[in-house]
N, C-alpha and C positions, 0 to 999 in steps of 0.2 A: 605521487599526487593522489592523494583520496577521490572521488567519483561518487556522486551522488548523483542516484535517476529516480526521475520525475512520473509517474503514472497517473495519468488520466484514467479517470473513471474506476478507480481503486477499488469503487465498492461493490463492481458489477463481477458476474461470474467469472469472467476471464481475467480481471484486473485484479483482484484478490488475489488469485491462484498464482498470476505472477508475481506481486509484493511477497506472499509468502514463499514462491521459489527462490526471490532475490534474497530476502530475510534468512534463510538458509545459510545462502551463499556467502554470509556476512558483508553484504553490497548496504550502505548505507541509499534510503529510500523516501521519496516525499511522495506522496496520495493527495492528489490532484479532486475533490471531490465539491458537486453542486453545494447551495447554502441548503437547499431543498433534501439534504437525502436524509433517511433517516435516520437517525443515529444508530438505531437495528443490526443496520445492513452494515455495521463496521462490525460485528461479531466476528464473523467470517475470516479475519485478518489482523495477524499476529503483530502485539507491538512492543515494541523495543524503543527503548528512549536512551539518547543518546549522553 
């Protein structure tokens, strides 16, 4: 059974750091993020499409 986890607050300094330690791990991952943030701050965080 494949396993997909959910991160709040994706875009903030601890929540990056964990998407892209999951993203490593080859853990399929969804980023939980306000309508508000800026699009900027997804820089930070590696994407992989599924």
């Amino acid at each position: 059974m494949k396993k997909i986890i959910a991160i709040a607050g994706a875009t903030g300094n601890l929540g990056s750091k964990i998407v892209n330690a999951l993203l490593a791990k080859e853990v399929e991952v969804r980023a939980i993020v306000r309508l508000e943030t800026d699009i900027k701050k997804n820089k930070g965080i590696r994407t992989k499409r599924c």
